[in-house]
Rosetta silent file (secondary structure, phi, psi, omega in degrees, C-alpha in Angstrom):
SEQUENCE: XXXXXXXXXXXXXXXXXXXXXXXXXXXXXXXXXXXXXXXXXXXXXXXXXXXXXXXXXXXXXXXXXXXXXXXXXXXXXXXXXXXXXXXXXXXXXXXXXXXXXXXXXXXXXXXXXXXXXXXXXXXXXXXXXXXXXXXXXXXXXXXXXXXXXXXXXXXXXXXXXXXXXXXXXXXXXXXXXXXXXXXXXXXXXXXXXXXXXXXXXXXXXXXXXXXXXXXXXXXXXXXXXXXXXXXXXXXXXXXXXXXXXXXXXXXXXXXXXXXXXXXXXXXXXXXXXXXXXXXXXXXXXXXXXXXXXX
SCORE:     score description
SCORE:     0.000 S_00000001
   1 L     0.000  132.095 -178.450   32.663    5.996  -50.167 S_00000001
   2 L   -70.683  152.533  179.767   35.123    8.060  -48.079 S_00000001
   3 E   -79.622  149.471 -178.176   34.631    8.327  -44.360 S_00000001
   4 E  -148.814  137.668  172.368   33.496   11.607  -42.830 S_00000001
   5 E  -121.731  162.108  177.193   32.888   12.890  -39.393 S_00000001
   6 E  -109.808  144.644 -178.749   31.280   16.170  -38.238 S_00000001
   7 E  -119.704  124.026  169.675   32.811   18.551  -35.707 S_00000001
   8 E  -113.347  134.268 -174.912   30.817   20.798  -33.400 S_00000001
   9 E  -130.805  157.056  172.706   32.760   23.221  -31.282 S_00000001
  10 L   -71.612  126.433 -169.637   32.308   25.737  -28.525 S_00000001
  11 L   -74.163  -12.419 -174.013   32.431   29.075  -30.412 S_00000001
  12 L  -115.606    8.500 -179.336   34.325   30.984  -27.746 S_00000001
  13 L   -86.374  120.404 -173.762   37.109   28.604  -26.671 S_00000001
  14 L   -67.953  -23.235 -176.766   40.530   29.878  -27.693 S_00000001
  15 L   -83.799  -10.149 -176.126   42.003   26.391  -27.819 S_00000001
  16 H   -59.421  -49.131 -176.377   39.407   25.066  -30.305 S_00000001
  17 H   -56.442  -44.019  179.175   41.067   26.046  -33.638 S_00000001
  18 H   -64.651  -44.085  177.590   44.324   24.256  -32.737 S_00000001
  19 H   -63.598  -38.668 -179.396   42.452   21.130  -31.561 S_00000001
  20 H   -65.781  -43.007  179.024   40.268   21.125  -34.649 S_00000001
  21 H   -63.387  -40.733  178.384   43.301   21.415  -36.922 S_00000001
  22 H   -62.541  -44.460  178.372   45.056   18.610  -35.053 S_00000001
  23 H   -65.293  -40.285  178.931   42.080   16.322  -35.350 S_00000001
  24 H   -64.158  -39.712 -177.009   41.560   17.078  -39.030 S_00000001
  25 H   -70.593  -41.369  179.433   45.207   16.477  -39.900 S_00000001
  26 H   -63.340  -45.484 -178.059   45.375   13.189  -37.962 S_00000001
  27 H   -74.090  -30.473  175.451   42.212   11.830  -39.518 S_00000001
  28 H   -57.182  -39.567  176.589   43.173   13.069  -43.004 S_00000001
  29 L   -58.588  -22.827  179.091   46.174   10.753  -42.820 S_00000001
  30 L  -106.577   12.814  177.077   43.742    7.938  -42.552 S_00000001
  31 L    74.405   24.094  179.282   41.474    9.138  -45.331 S_00000001
  32 E  -105.878  124.383 -178.485   38.771   10.515  -43.003 S_00000001
  33 E   -88.448  145.747  174.643   37.358   13.977  -43.793 S_00000001
  34 E  -116.078  128.973  177.695   36.314   16.419  -41.063 S_00000001
  35 E  -120.710  124.468 -179.908   33.520   18.905  -41.640 S_00000001
  36 E   -84.404  132.405 -175.321   32.799   21.627  -39.125 S_00000001
  37 L   -93.756  120.562  172.170   29.056   22.116  -38.503 S_00000001
  38 L   -66.263  131.225 -178.396   27.762   25.704  -38.216 S_00000001
  39 L  -137.073  128.087 -179.301   25.503   25.853  -35.173 S_00000001
  40 L   -70.102  154.669 -176.271   23.401   28.748  -33.901 S_00000001
  41 L   -64.477  -32.963 -177.885   23.777   29.909  -30.297 S_00000001
  42 L  -127.501  -39.288 -174.541   20.201   29.089  -29.212 S_00000001
  43 L   -77.265 -179.637  178.861   17.999   27.704  -31.988 S_00000001
  44 L   -71.974  163.261  179.877   17.944   24.300  -33.556 S_00000001
  45 L   -64.512  147.561 -178.687   20.573   23.307  -36.145 S_00000001
  46 L   -80.098 -176.710 -177.859   19.855   24.522  -39.589 S_00000001
  47 H   -64.509  -35.712  178.606   19.196   22.659  -42.813 S_00000001
  48 H   -59.908  -42.803 -179.853   22.899   22.651  -43.725 S_00000001
  49 H   -66.336  -40.487 -179.642   23.761   20.754  -40.540 S_00000001
  50 H   -62.243  -42.225 -179.193   20.921   18.210  -41.127 S_00000001
  51 H   -65.837  -40.119 -179.595   22.148   17.598  -44.636 S_00000001
  52 H   -65.662  -30.699 -176.410   25.794   17.200  -43.457 S_00000001
  53 H   -75.562  -17.333 -168.926   24.729   14.560  -40.871 S_00000001
  54 L   -60.547  -42.080 -175.068   23.067   12.259  -43.356 S_00000001
  55 L  -110.057   11.218 -178.734   26.211   10.445  -44.545 S_00000001
  56 L   -84.432  154.851  176.123   28.501   11.072  -41.542 S_00000001
  57 L  -100.768  -11.638 -175.658   29.558    8.314  -39.183 S_00000001
  58 E  -164.627  144.438  171.732   30.152   10.310  -36.079 S_00000001
  59 E  -109.354  119.702  177.991   29.695   13.765  -34.550 S_00000001
  60 E  -100.829  132.913 -174.530   32.709   14.877  -32.479 S_00000001
  61 E  -123.303  127.103  172.909   32.119   17.713  -30.061 S_00000001
  62 E  -104.389  114.197 -179.472   34.758   19.969  -28.478 S_00000001
  63 E   157.148 -164.238  174.874   33.313   21.726  -25.434 S_00000001
  64 L   -91.754 -166.123  179.998   31.321   21.172  -22.270 S_00000001
  65 H   -61.179  -35.568  177.591   27.986   19.537  -21.761 S_00000001
  66 H   -59.503  -41.920 -179.929   26.183   22.458  -23.339 S_00000001
  67 H   -70.741  -37.968  176.142   28.121   22.053  -26.576 S_00000001
  68 H   -58.089  -40.166  178.084   27.547   18.263  -26.417 S_00000001
  69 H   -65.446  -33.147  173.797   23.834   18.945  -26.264 S_00000001
  70 H   -66.862  -35.609  178.441   24.143   21.057  -29.446 S_00000001
  71 H   -71.395  -31.921  175.461   25.980   18.191  -31.097 S_00000001
  72 H   -63.063  -32.292  178.240   23.088   15.894  -30.091 S_00000001
  73 H   -65.556  -34.839  177.726   20.731   18.167  -31.988 S_00000001
  74 H   -73.612  -37.659 -167.635   22.776   17.595  -35.137 S_00000001
  75 H   -90.429  -24.682 -167.918   23.161   13.846  -34.630 S_00000001
  76 L   -59.820  -55.590 -177.264   19.742   12.674  -33.355 S_00000001
  77 L   -60.165  -35.216 -176.991   17.645   12.682  -36.427 S_00000001
  78 L   -82.350  -11.537  177.878   20.387   11.049  -38.503 S_00000001
  79 L    74.114   22.247  178.196   20.932    8.352  -35.808 S_00000001
  80 L   -96.675  149.018 -177.894   24.731    8.908  -35.645 S_00000001
  81 E   -71.575  154.598  174.326   26.703    8.724  -32.428 S_00000001
  82 E  -112.694  133.133 -178.792   28.106   11.721  -30.541 S_00000001
  83 E  -119.588  115.018 -177.069   31.612   11.683  -29.064 S_00000001
  84 E   -97.766  133.640  171.580   32.354   14.490  -26.609 S_00000001
  85 E  -114.140  119.313 -167.063   35.804   15.846  -25.792 S_00000001
  86 E   -80.854  127.474  172.399   35.535   17.927  -22.678 S_00000001
  87 L  -121.976    7.144 -179.891   36.806   21.503  -22.659 S_00000001
  88 L  -100.275 -149.921 -179.752   34.432   22.557  -19.852 S_00000001
  89 L   -89.447  -77.567 -176.629   34.345   21.886  -16.124 S_00000001
  90 L   -78.016  -56.286  179.534   32.322   18.750  -15.297 S_00000001
  91 L    60.262   51.591 -174.511   31.668   17.457  -18.872 S_00000001
  92 L   -62.674  -34.119  178.554   29.439   14.675  -17.585 S_00000001
  93 L   -85.605   -5.161 -177.868   28.446   13.637  -21.103 S_00000001
  94 L   -77.786  154.446 -179.094   31.972   13.811  -22.454 S_00000001
  95 L  -112.531  -10.116  178.467   34.086   10.760  -23.060 S_00000001
  96 E  -153.697  167.549  179.581   37.562   12.155  -23.162 S_00000001
  97 E  -108.374  165.216 -175.016   39.643   15.186  -22.103 S_00000001
  98 H   -62.415  -23.736  177.330   41.632   17.468  -24.367 S_00000001
  99 H   -74.963   -4.948 -174.327   44.892   15.796  -23.367 S_00000001
 100 H  -107.197   23.418 -176.155   43.696   12.524  -24.837 S_00000001
 101 H   -61.758  -34.759  179.519   43.346   13.684  -28.468 S_00000001
 102 H   -62.414  -44.300  178.400   45.866   11.192  -29.740 S_00000001
 103 H   -65.929  -39.601 -178.759   43.916    8.251  -28.251 S_00000001
 104 H   -60.249  -47.291 -178.794   40.628    9.760  -29.425 S_00000001
 105 H   -61.710  -42.832  177.330   41.902    9.962  -32.987 S_00000001
 106 H   -60.159  -40.580 -177.441   43.182    6.349  -32.943 S_00000001
 107 H   -70.955  -37.789  177.111   39.844    5.087  -31.644 S_00000001
 108 H   -66.078  -43.537  179.303   37.904    6.973  -34.303 S_00000001
 109 H   -59.859  -39.671 -175.585   40.120    5.624  -37.102 S_00000001
 110 L   -85.585   -2.704 -172.772   39.693    2.084  -35.815 S_00000001
 111 L    50.607   41.759 -174.562   35.944    2.660  -35.095 S_00000001
 112 L   -98.131   78.017  175.737   36.809    1.295  -31.662 S_00000001
 113 L  -154.863  153.620  174.270   33.907    2.587  -29.599 S_00000001
 114 E   -98.406  157.080 -177.680   30.660    1.361  -28.199 S_00000001
 115 E  -116.217  123.412  178.661   27.333    3.061  -28.769 S_00000001
 116 E  -114.479  129.665  179.864   25.029    3.718  -25.881 S_00000001
 117 E   -91.228  130.604  179.800   21.437    4.888  -26.411 S_00000001
 118 E  -115.463  133.290  177.628   19.989    7.537  -24.158 S_00000001
 119 L   -58.141  146.355  175.941   16.281    8.198  -23.695 S_00000001
 120 L  -130.988  170.741 -178.799   14.883   11.562  -24.897 S_00000001
 121 E  -113.891  140.669  166.845   11.663   13.448  -24.431 S_00000001
 122 E   -95.135  137.150 -172.272    8.992   14.647  -26.876 S_00000001
 123 E  -132.547  124.074 -179.820    7.664   18.076  -25.871 S_00000001
 124 E  -118.856  136.316  174.599    4.494   19.736  -27.111 S_00000001
 125 E  -115.354  125.635  179.930    3.340   23.348  -26.243 S_00000001
 126 E  -114.953  144.034  175.170   -0.294   24.307  -26.559 S_00000001
 127 E  -137.335  126.261 -176.211   -1.865   27.757  -26.377 S_00000001
 128 L    52.548   37.623  176.305   -5.642   28.184  -26.516 S_00000001
 129 L    78.158    0.033  178.599   -5.959   24.540  -27.329 S_00000001
 130 E  -106.940  138.545  175.233   -3.727   24.771  -30.404 S_00000001
 131 E   -69.667  121.552 -175.677   -0.359   23.153  -30.817 S_00000001
 132 E  -113.636  -13.123  179.534    2.179   25.969  -31.239 S_00000001
 133 E  -161.929  135.654  171.941    5.450   24.101  -30.864 S_00000001
 134 E  -119.093  133.333 -175.535    6.826   20.604  -30.992 S_00000001
 135 E  -146.560 -176.396  177.687   10.281   19.998  -29.571 S_00000001
 136 E  -147.871  167.619  179.050   12.451   17.396  -27.874 S_00000001
 137 E  -152.291  142.999  172.782   15.028   17.173  -25.112 S_00000001
 138 L   -88.415  -43.618 -179.704   17.897   14.873  -24.018 S_00000001
 139 L   -89.938  -60.809 -174.321   18.309   16.237  -20.458 S_00000001
 140 E  -164.456  158.001  164.328   15.110   18.048  -19.586 S_00000001
 141 E  -108.615  129.621 -178.559   12.183   20.265  -20.460 S_00000001
 142 E  -125.086  140.064  172.507   11.818   23.040  -17.928 S_00000001
 143 E  -110.472  122.161 -169.519    8.951   25.423  -17.357 S_00000001
 144 E  -131.596  156.382  171.981   10.270   28.563  -15.636 S_00000001
 145 E   -73.840  148.747 -177.984    9.080   32.004  -14.637 S_00000001
 146 L  -101.210   -7.827  174.254   10.113   34.767  -16.976 S_00000001
 147 L  -121.971  129.417 -173.747   10.101   37.590  -14.399 S_00000001
 148 L   -66.218  -31.880 -174.181   12.267   37.410  -11.377 S_00000001
 149 L   -78.069   -7.064 -173.942    9.936   39.345   -9.068 S_00000001
 150 L  -131.548  144.150  174.363    6.946   37.087   -9.398 S_00000001
 151 L   -76.839  151.246  173.668    6.242   33.391   -8.746 S_00000001
 152 E   -96.274  130.335  174.385    4.939   31.233  -11.506 S_00000001
 153 E  -102.811  127.707 -176.550    1.810   29.239  -10.646 S_00000001
 154 E  -136.007  148.470  173.179    1.600   25.889  -12.388 S_00000001
 155 E  -109.910  128.358  179.660   -0.535   22.779  -12.155 S_00000001
 156 E  -100.132  134.493  177.738    1.236   19.420  -12.739 S_00000001
 157 E  -118.289  140.389 -179.782   -0.763   16.686  -14.356 S_00000001
 158 E  -128.744  117.099  177.204    0.218   13.008  -14.452 S_00000001
 159 L    54.030   45.559  174.550   -1.537   10.619  -16.880 S_00000001
 160 L    78.381    7.452  179.257   -4.471   12.967  -17.343 S_00000001
 161 E  -120.855  137.367  177.955   -5.056   13.610  -13.592 S_00000001
 162 E   -68.389  139.410  178.493   -4.095   16.786  -11.665 S_00000001
 163 E  -103.416  -53.507 -177.933   -1.411   16.219   -8.984 S_00000001
 164 E  -170.404  156.196  171.777   -0.880   19.684   -7.412 S_00000001
 165 E  -106.954  129.262 -176.440   -0.602   23.362   -8.052 S_00000001
 166 E  -121.595  139.300  161.179    2.635   25.058   -7.053 S_00000001
 167 E   -88.182  117.892 -167.557    3.750   28.623   -6.705 S_00000001
 168 E  -159.941  176.517  174.068    7.395   28.221   -7.719 S_00000001
 169 L   -82.780  -24.160 -178.734   10.365   29.368   -9.819 S_00000001
 170 E   166.590  178.523  175.750    9.727   26.450  -12.223 S_00000001
 171 E  -135.151  135.342  178.866    9.371   22.763  -12.818 S_00000001
 172 E  -107.573  127.141  173.548   11.967   20.428  -14.388 S_00000001
 173 E  -113.692  114.301 -163.530   10.827   17.312  -16.330 S_00000001
 174 E  -125.945  155.858  168.309   13.901   15.201  -16.831 S_00000001
 175 L   -88.371  170.499  172.873   15.290   12.028  -18.260 S_00000001
 176 L   -61.302  -35.191  176.436   17.725    9.862  -16.253 S_00000001
 177 H   -58.414  -40.813 -179.039   20.519   11.527  -18.357 S_00000001
 178 H   -78.318   -3.666 -178.348   19.312   14.884  -17.181 S_00000001
 179 H   -67.646  -14.469  175.591   19.178   13.778  -13.583 S_00000001
 180 H  -100.437   10.397 -178.986   22.810   14.971  -13.129 S_00000001
 181 L  -113.044 -118.450 -176.663   22.022   18.376  -14.644 S_00000001
 182 H   -60.390  -40.824 -178.719   19.317   20.924  -13.882 S_00000001
 183 H   -61.088  -40.079  178.693   17.181   18.355  -11.965 S_00000001
 184 H   -64.448  -42.758 -179.650   20.213   17.612   -9.715 S_00000001
 185 H   -65.346  -25.718  179.220   20.695   21.312   -8.982 S_00000001
 186 L   -86.682    2.255  177.999   16.986   21.443   -7.955 S_00000001
 187 L    97.132    7.648  179.436   17.422   18.693   -5.399 S_00000001
 188 L   -74.435  161.846  179.202   16.313   15.812   -7.600 S_00000001
 189 L   -78.259  155.327  169.711   17.751   12.231   -7.327 S_00000001
 190 L   -82.011  127.752 -179.588   20.435   10.818   -9.509 S_00000001
 191 L  -118.558  123.651 -179.344   18.992    8.077  -11.722 S_00000001
 192 L   -55.920  142.705 -170.971   21.205    5.530  -13.451 S_00000001
 193 L   -68.586  -17.155  177.505   20.916    5.931  -17.251 S_00000001
 194 L   -88.370    4.219  172.836   19.750    2.339  -17.831 S_00000001
 195 L   -88.309  134.148  176.273   16.627    3.022  -15.740 S_00000001
 196 L   -90.782  107.978 -176.842   13.603    3.914  -17.826 S_00000001
 197 E  -159.531  161.251  168.649   11.940    6.718  -15.868 S_00000001
 198 E  -114.860  143.669  177.115   10.763   10.314  -15.968 S_00000001
 199 E  -113.902  143.496  169.661   11.588   12.838  -13.233 S_00000001
 200 E  -123.498  120.254 -179.559    9.593   15.857  -12.021 S_00000001
 201 E  -127.517  111.807  178.139   11.489   18.327   -9.860 S_00000001
 202 E   -75.108  144.755  179.257    9.843   21.509   -8.621 S_00000001
 203 E  -107.878  119.154  175.875   12.182   24.532   -8.282 S_00000001
 204 L    49.093   48.890 -174.946   11.749   26.654   -5.164 S_00000001
 205 L   -83.593  134.871  174.185    8.120   25.646   -4.697 S_00000001
 206 L   -91.294   83.157 -176.829    6.023   27.220   -1.925 S_00000001
 207 L  -165.161  150.355  178.402    4.033   24.126   -0.998 S_00000001
 208 L   -72.047  -38.130  176.899    4.025   21.364    1.599 S_00000001
 209 L  -101.253   94.922 -179.119    3.946   18.702   -1.147 S_00000001
 210 L  -146.888   45.774 -179.591    6.802   19.666   -3.415 S_00000001
 211 L   -93.921  151.710  172.807    9.138   16.702   -3.494 S_00000001
 212 L   -58.132  146.660  179.580   10.896   15.326   -6.585 S_00000001
 213 E  -123.071  143.938  172.334    8.968   12.521   -8.232 S_00000001
 214 E  -116.500  121.415 -169.968   10.262    9.498  -10.164 S_00000001
 215 E  -120.020  163.303  178.883    7.638    8.189  -12.582 S_00000001
 216 E   -65.296  158.557 -173.897    7.291    5.272  -14.974 S_00000001
 217 L   -69.178  -21.089 -179.398    8.648    5.537  -18.507 S_00000001
 218 L   -97.197    7.676  177.777    5.210    5.583  -20.139 S_00000001
 219 L   -62.719  140.753  173.898    3.875    8.356  -17.983 S_00000001
 220 L  -108.864  110.567 -177.270    2.420   11.348  -19.757 S_00000001
 221 E   -92.975  152.327  169.678    3.253   14.565  -18.027 S_00000001
 222 E  -150.586  142.877  174.313    1.735   18.059  -18.410 S_00000001
 223 E  -124.629  121.181 -178.643    2.342   21.380  -16.836 S_00000001
 224 E  -110.875  136.619  173.894   -0.254   24.191  -17.227 S_00000001
 225 E   -80.342  115.921 -174.741    0.442   27.839  -16.410 S_00000001
 226 L   -61.551  127.161 -170.369   -2.432   28.864  -14.209 S_00000001
 227 H   -71.654  -35.367 -168.221   -4.408   31.544  -16.079 S_00000001
 228 H   -73.010  -14.760 -177.290   -5.812   33.557  -13.170 S_00000001
 229 H   -77.250  -20.353  178.744   -2.281   34.417  -11.834 S_00000001
 230 L    54.868   44.706  177.609   -1.586   36.406  -15.048 S_00000001
 231 L  -121.335  134.584 -178.723    2.153   35.551  -14.924 S_00000001
 232 L   -93.202  137.929  176.888    4.009   34.570  -18.078 S_00000001
 233 E  -111.431 -178.065  174.180    6.453   31.654  -18.164 S_00000001
 234 E  -141.711  141.445  178.712    9.017   30.220  -20.558 S_00000001
 235 E  -109.068  130.653  177.636    9.710   26.653  -21.650 S_00000001
 236 E  -120.161  142.634  169.032   13.284   25.515  -22.357 S_00000001
 237 E  -111.365  115.233 -178.008   14.503   22.240  -23.846 S_00000001
 238 L    56.922   32.901  179.606   18.010   21.445  -22.630 S_00000001
 239 L    70.766   17.615  179.575   18.474   25.144  -21.753 S_00000001
 240 E  -134.590  175.865  169.699   17.938   26.008  -25.412 S_00000001
 241 E    55.627   58.682 -176.999   15.093   26.586  -27.856 S_00000001
 242 E   -70.704  150.219  175.963   12.840   28.788  -25.593 S_00000001
 243 E  -136.903  124.399  178.130    9.148   29.087  -26.079 S_00000001
 244 E   -68.499  141.509 -177.456    7.073   31.770  -24.302 S_00000001
 245 E  -121.182   99.555  174.543    4.212   30.490  -22.121 S_00000001
 246 L   -73.787  165.662  178.502    1.370   32.984  -21.604 S_00000001
 247 L   -54.782  135.011 -176.306   -1.180   32.348  -18.863 S_00000001
 248 L    92.795   -8.265  178.350   -3.162   29.232  -19.759 S_00000001
 249 L   -69.414  153.176 -174.034   -0.394   27.622  -21.801 S_00000001
 250 E  -131.461  134.313  174.969    0.100   23.898  -21.493 S_00000001
 251 E  -118.714  126.785  179.013    3.323   21.832  -21.933 S_00000001
 252 E  -110.631  134.987 -176.437    3.026   18.086  -22.528 S_00000001
 253 E  -132.953  135.271  172.450    6.006   15.755  -22.092 S_00000001
 254 E  -149.087  163.661  176.049    6.381   12.054  -22.883 S_00000001
 255 E   -59.945  140.740  178.026    9.089    9.552  -23.665 S_00000001
 256 L   -94.416  155.911  172.355   10.368    9.682  -27.213 S_00000001
 257 L   -86.124  -10.397 -173.865   10.898    6.655  -29.453 S_00000001
 258 L  -108.844  109.354 -179.287   14.027    8.369  -30.933 S_00000001
 259 L   -86.011  170.553  164.184   17.128    8.208  -28.648 S_00000001
 260 E   -99.110  140.785 -176.488   20.406   10.045  -28.710 S_00000001
 261 E  -106.624  122.996 -177.167   23.343    7.744  -29.377 S_00000001
 262 E  -109.321  128.823  175.255   26.517    8.399  -27.387 S_00000001
 263 E   -78.946  123.843 -177.088   29.885    7.013  -28.490 S_00000001
 264 E  -114.421  129.688  176.644   31.741    5.491  -25.481 S_00000001
 265 L  -100.614  -22.909 -172.902   35.547    4.913  -25.355 S_00000001
 266 L  -102.078  160.001  176.415   35.707    3.943  -21.664 S_00000001
 267 L  -102.004   15.059  179.021   34.451    0.885  -19.830 S_00000001
 268 L   -53.946  141.934  163.589   33.607    2.901  -16.700 S_00000001
 269 L   -74.506  164.698  179.932   30.520    1.948  -14.774 S_00000001
 270 H   -66.139  -30.767  176.527   28.109    4.846  -14.191 S_00000001
 271 H   -62.026  -45.327 -179.910   29.291    4.759  -10.473 S_00000001
 272 H   -63.515  -33.508  179.503   32.880    5.311  -11.567 S_00000001
 273 H   -67.933  -43.113  176.809   31.756    8.205  -13.782 S_00000001
 274 H   -60.140  -43.778  179.728   29.939    9.842  -10.843 S_00000001
 275 H   -61.768  -45.325 -178.025   33.016    9.478   -8.635 S_00000001
 276 H   -70.113  -44.698 -175.855   35.328   10.933  -11.290 S_00000001
 277 H   -78.367  -28.967  179.193   33.171   13.807  -12.448 S_00000001
 278 H  -101.242    3.355 -179.045   31.936   14.928   -8.988 S_00000001
 279 L    50.159   51.322  178.934   35.285   14.129   -7.217 S_00000001
 280 L   -76.628  140.588 -179.650   33.486   11.980   -4.633 S_00000001
 281 L   -75.406  123.872  179.071   35.459   10.778   -1.663 S_00000001
 282 L  -128.123   18.632  178.196   35.918    7.019   -1.694 S_00000001
 283 L   -61.073  138.053  176.439   38.925    6.707    0.630 S_00000001
 284 L   100.038  -11.955 -179.492   38.748    3.733    2.840 S_00000001
 285 L   -72.521  130.452 -179.835   36.807    1.532    0.448 S_00000001
 286 L  -111.608  -21.673 -178.901   38.242   -2.000    0.398 S_00000001
 287 L    79.878  175.653 -178.553   35.701   -3.817   -1.746 S_00000001
 288 L   -70.050  137.872 -179.345   34.527   -7.347   -1.414 S_00000001
 289 L   -64.045  140.590 -177.031   37.139   -9.771    0.036 S_00000001
 290 L   -64.792  134.926  177.323   38.660  -12.000   -2.637 S_00000001
 291 L    83.903    1.427  178.917   37.138  -15.496   -2.521 S_00000001
 292 L   -66.393  138.700  179.175   34.063  -14.380   -0.478 S_00000001
 293 L   -71.425  151.157  179.616   30.975  -16.572   -1.196 S_00000001
 294 L   -81.075    0.000    0.000   27.927  -14.988   -2.854 S_00000001
């Protein structure tokens, strides 16, 4: 059977067609076919993408973290790895830059990459006691206000017990992978990806107790939109796939058994990735003296 990879691209990047042609030509010389996956701007990938992923060995993504998240939607159910080539700014999930296309192609041909599994979330939305939506997220599920002029009142529940009610702009429920994304912007901690944990980060909450929380991996989270406030919210998974939340709606979040698999070309530690992606100052570091005893 011939080898085949899928390509997911940012639809508005002018450099994408040339990069896609370059990749296809290089891989074709080694007998590897490239198929571009049509992907909608906000909704889940369609049936055509799901069928295409069944026999593919890799999903290659040209774009930033948002495009890589769309690539993860294509790859997750099929269990195939995602390899990101960064065309954005930070590109925290990406593994290579556009200038490294030659090396990327060589590594794909040789299947010279490691696969890292990242925890995901299962997300259920209930209205009037009825399940109206089942979804998932790699970075986070967020419950947010849908009208700028009004606060959203939500009650956070942990393992079946109420924790607190917040008037806020929203609540982010994140994986360790998502700790460098929306949760980070909201003041949450960075959690190393090999830590099994769930994060809860309130956004602009008007409350004395409104600190980010780090919870165990088997915690079952829920956020309820307080009915008496009569304010509508919206739930987003990875900034995509929105679901309206009328007063009284409930969002339940738990760890998923199905991970996203990321193809890794580099041997960076997560610390090195943080330093590189966030341009952190490390001048003056000397490291442990050679020969020092443990």
């Amino acid at each position: 059977m011939s080898r085949r990879i899928l390509l997911v691209t940012h639809p508005q990047r002018s450099e994408v067609p040339a990069l896609a042609d370059e990749l296809a030509e290089r891989l074709a010389d080694s007998g590897i076919a490239v198929e571009t996956v049509p992907e909608p701007p906000t909704g889940p990938p369609g049936e055509q993408a799901a069928i295409a992923a069944r026999d593919a060995e890799l999903v290659v993504v040209f774009g930033g973290d948002g495009t890589i998240l769309r690539g993860a939607e294509v790859a997750r159910e099929a269990g195939i790895p995602v390899l990101g080539v960064n065309l954005g700014r930070v590109g925290f999930l990406a593994e290579a830059e556009r200038e490294e296309m030659s090396q990327v192609t060589e590594r794909i041909v040789a299947q010279d990459y490691k696969v890292e599994e990242r925890m995901t979330l299962e997300v259920d939305v209930y209205q009037n006691g009825q399940l109206v939506c089942h979804n998932w997220a790699l970075n986070e599920a967020s419950v947010e206000k849908s009208a700028r002029e009004r606060m959203l009142e939500v009650t956070v529940e942990i393992d079946g017990r109420p924790l607190s009610t917040w008037g806020c702009d929203g609540v982010v429920m994140s994986t360790p992978t998502g700790s460098t994304a929306y949760a980070f912007s909201g003041g949450g901690p960075i959690v190393w990806p090999d830590v099994r944990a769930l994060l809860v980060v309130p956004i602009s909450a008007h409350a004395l107790f409104a600190r980010p929380l780090v919870l165990g991996p088997d915690t079952r989270l829920a956020v309820e939109v307080v009915p008496h406030a009569n304010v509508t919210g919206v739930m987003w998974c990875d900034g995509r796939r929105p679901v309206d939340l009328p007063p009284g709606a409930r969002v339940e979040v738990r760890r998923s058994d199905l991970p996203v698999r990321l193809a890794r070309l580099n041997t960076w530690s997560f610390t090195d990735r943080l330093v590189a992606k966030f341009a952190l100052p490390v001048q003056g570091w000397r490291g442990r003296p050679e020969g020092a005893s443990s």
